[in-house]
N, C-alpha and C positions, 0 to 999 in steps of 0.2 A: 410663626416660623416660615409660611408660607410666602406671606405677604414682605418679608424680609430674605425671603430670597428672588422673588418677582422683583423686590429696591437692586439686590445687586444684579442680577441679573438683563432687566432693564435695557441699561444702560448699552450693552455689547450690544442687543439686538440693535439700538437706534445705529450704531456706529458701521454696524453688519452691512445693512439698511442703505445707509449715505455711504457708505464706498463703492458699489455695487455701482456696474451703469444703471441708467434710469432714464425709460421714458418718458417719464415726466421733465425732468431736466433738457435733455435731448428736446422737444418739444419747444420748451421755453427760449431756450438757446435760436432754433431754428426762427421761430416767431420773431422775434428780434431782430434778427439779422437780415431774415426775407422777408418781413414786411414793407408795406408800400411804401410809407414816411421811410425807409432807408435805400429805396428807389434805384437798386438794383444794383449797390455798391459800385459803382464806377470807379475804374482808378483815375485819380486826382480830382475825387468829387469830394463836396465835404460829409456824403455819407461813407465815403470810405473811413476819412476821419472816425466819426460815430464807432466803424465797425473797428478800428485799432484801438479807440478807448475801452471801448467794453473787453476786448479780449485781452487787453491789459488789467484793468479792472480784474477780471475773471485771475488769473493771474498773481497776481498781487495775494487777493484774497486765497489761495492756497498756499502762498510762501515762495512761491517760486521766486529763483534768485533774476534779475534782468541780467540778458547776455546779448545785449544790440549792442551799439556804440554808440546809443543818447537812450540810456536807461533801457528799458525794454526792448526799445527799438532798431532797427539796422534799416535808415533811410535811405532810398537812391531815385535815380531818376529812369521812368519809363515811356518806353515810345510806342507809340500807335501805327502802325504799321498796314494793318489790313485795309483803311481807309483812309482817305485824306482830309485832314479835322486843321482849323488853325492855331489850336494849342496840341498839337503832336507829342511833346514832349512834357511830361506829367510828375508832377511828387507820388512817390509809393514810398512802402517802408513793409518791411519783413516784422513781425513782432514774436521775440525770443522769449521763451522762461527757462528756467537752469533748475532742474534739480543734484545738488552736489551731494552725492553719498562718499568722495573723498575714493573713489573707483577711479583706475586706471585708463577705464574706458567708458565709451559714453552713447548712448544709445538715444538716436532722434526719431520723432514723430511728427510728423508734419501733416497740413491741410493749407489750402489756399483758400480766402476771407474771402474774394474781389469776386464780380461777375460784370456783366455786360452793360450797367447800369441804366442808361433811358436809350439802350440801339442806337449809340452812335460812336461807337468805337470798332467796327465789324464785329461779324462770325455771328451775328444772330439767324438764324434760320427762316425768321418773320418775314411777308412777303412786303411789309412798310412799317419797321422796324423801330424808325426813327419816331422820338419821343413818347415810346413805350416803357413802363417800368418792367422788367427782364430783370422779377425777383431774387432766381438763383437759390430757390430752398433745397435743392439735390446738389445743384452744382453751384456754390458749393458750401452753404452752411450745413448740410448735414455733417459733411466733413470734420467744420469746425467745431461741431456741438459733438463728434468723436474726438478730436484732439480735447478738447476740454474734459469730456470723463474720463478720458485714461489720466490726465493731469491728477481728476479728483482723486482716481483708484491711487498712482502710484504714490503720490503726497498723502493718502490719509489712510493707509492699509497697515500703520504701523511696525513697518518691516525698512530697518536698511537694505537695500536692495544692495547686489555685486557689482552694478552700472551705475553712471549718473543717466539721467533723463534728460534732452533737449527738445523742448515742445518748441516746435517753430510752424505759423502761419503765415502762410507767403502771401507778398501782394505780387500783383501784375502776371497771374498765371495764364487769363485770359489772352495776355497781349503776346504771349509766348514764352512759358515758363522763367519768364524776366526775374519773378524774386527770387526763385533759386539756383537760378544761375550768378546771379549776383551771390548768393551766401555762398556758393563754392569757393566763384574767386575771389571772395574776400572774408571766409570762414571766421567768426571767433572765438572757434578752436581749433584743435587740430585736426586736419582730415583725418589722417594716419592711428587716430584715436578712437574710431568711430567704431561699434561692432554693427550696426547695421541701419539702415533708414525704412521709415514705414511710413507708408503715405496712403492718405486714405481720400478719394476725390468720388464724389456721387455714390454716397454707402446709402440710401435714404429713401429706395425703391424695390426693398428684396422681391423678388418673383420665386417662391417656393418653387416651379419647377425648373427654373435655371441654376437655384443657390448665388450664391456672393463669391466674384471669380477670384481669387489671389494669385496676381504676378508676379513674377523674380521669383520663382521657384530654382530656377535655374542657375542663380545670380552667384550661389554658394553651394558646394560639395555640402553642405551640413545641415541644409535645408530639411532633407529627407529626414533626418534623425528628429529634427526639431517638430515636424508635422507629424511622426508618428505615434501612433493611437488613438490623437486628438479628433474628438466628436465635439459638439454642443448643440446646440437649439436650433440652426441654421444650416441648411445642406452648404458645401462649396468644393469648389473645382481649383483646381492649378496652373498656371500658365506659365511656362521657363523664363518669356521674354522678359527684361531688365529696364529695357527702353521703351519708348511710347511717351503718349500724348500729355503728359504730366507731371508733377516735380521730381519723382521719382526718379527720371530718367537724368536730372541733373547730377545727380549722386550715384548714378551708374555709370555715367561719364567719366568718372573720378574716379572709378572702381573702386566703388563700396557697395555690398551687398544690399538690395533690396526687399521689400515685400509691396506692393500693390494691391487694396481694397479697393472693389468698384462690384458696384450691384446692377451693372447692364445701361445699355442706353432705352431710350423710350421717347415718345412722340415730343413730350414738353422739353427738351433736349434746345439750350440755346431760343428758348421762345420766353414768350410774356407770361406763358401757362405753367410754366415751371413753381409752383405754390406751395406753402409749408402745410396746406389740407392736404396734399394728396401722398405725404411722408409714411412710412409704415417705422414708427420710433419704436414698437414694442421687438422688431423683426432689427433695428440695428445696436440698439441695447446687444440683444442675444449676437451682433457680430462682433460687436465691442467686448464681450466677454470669451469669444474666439480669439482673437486677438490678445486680452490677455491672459492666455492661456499658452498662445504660441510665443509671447516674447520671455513670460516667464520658462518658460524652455531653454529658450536660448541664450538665456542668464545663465543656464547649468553648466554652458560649453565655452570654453576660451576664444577669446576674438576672431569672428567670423572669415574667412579666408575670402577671397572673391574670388570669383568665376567667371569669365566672358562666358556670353550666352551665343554658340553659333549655331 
């Protein structure tokens, strides 16, 4: 009897198990993306290429529906701007996944794939930059190895959710939030639809006595309701502002309410040293399960209002 209830039982814990975030995934993810053979994802390099297969790939393999305009993807063209290069003007592409729960409204998650690739595009920090690989394992696969487990959680937690899900990974963040300014103005769906955007850019360095800072507090009158009582594993603070340095502020532009994940700046910030050894994944597991925590909240409440933040 025992041993046949260990058979049924089993099974739920594995499934418990793989929805959950996971440092080990997180890890794997990060490895991939900011290792040296992908040479620091440069936009319109062919490791950026590499880095839209795989998060396709990743993609695919959860069910997600393609919501670009060539399958997955939402391509456009990017300009280099902080230095002067002779191919200035660059292929990028945004890569979309659509969870359809057949909801009213639709709730996006976003991370930018792209970094500085070999320091010749500006904004590296480096005192001779150029032909350096400028990994990018904080900024910004950590990111993408968090947009990818919320994918896993909300695709495999065997629950219709009240929202559909739009995982979107922007390219050209680096060059100045190029890919999501592009998906505002040319959305494929409706702005008007959205209950909130969450974006998460360098979660991949928690400092326990700063905690993990969350932006766009402010963004929405309903925030407050949504953040309260919520504890987890991870200390973290608040910040009203909506705008700033990242995709987020695309979609604030637009006024649609925000949230902003980011675990601090630090010295490897736009260097060559920026490496997937010096990741803390068991500390951004534990923000990824903050997180969903807060948006399943905000599933409870009808379509988030916006708020300029003055």
């Amino acid at each position: 009897m025992k041993y046949l209830f260990f058979l049924l039982w089993f099974p739920y814990v594995l499934h418990a198990q793989n929805e959950v975030p996971s440092a080990e995934r997180i890890r794997q993810h990060v490895n991939y993306l900011a290792s040296d053979r992908m040479k620091g994802r440069g936009t319109g390099s062919r490791e950026q290429e590499k880095a839209v297969k795989y998060i396709e790939k990743q993609f695919k393999k959860m069910g997600l529906s393609p919501r670009g305009t060539d399958g997955y993807r939402q391509p456009f063209m990017a300009k280099v701007r902080r230095v002067v290069v002779p191919d200035s003007v660059r292929k990028s592409a945004n890569v979309l996944g659509f969870l359809n729960n057949q909801a009213p409204y639709t709730i996006i998650i976003g991370a930018h794939f792209d970094h500085l690739g070999m320091g010749r595009q500006g904004s590296s920090k480096a005192p001779q930059p150029e032909g350096q690989i400028h990994n990018g394992a904080d900024d910004n696969a950590s990111g993408v190895a968090g947009l990818l487990e919320l994918a896993r959680y909300f695709t495999q937690n065997s629950r219709t959710e009240p929202f559909n899900f739009l995982f979107i990974a922007f390219g050209a963040e680096e060059l100045g939030l190029q890919g999501s300014r592009y998906f505002v103005e040319n959305p494929t769906l409706a702005l008007e639809n959205i209950h909130f955007m969450l974006n998460m850019d360098m979660i991949g360095r928690y400092n326990s006595e700063r905690g993990v800072g969350i932006g766009g507090y402010g963004t929405s009158d309903a925030w407050p309701q949504v953040f309260k009582d919520v504890t987890g594993d991870v200390k973290f603070f608040t910040d009203r502002a909506g705008s700033g340095g990242s995709d987020h502020g695309s979609f604030y532009a637009k006024k649609i309410p925000v949230l902003f994940f980011h675990t601090g700046g630090h010295d490897d910030y736009h260097t060559p040293t920026d490496d997937p050894e010096k990741l803390n994944a068991e500390a951004e597991a534990g923000i990824l399960s903050l997180e969903i925590k807060l948006i399943e909240n905000a599933m409870e409440l009808p379509k988030l209002i916006f708020t300029e933040v003055k």
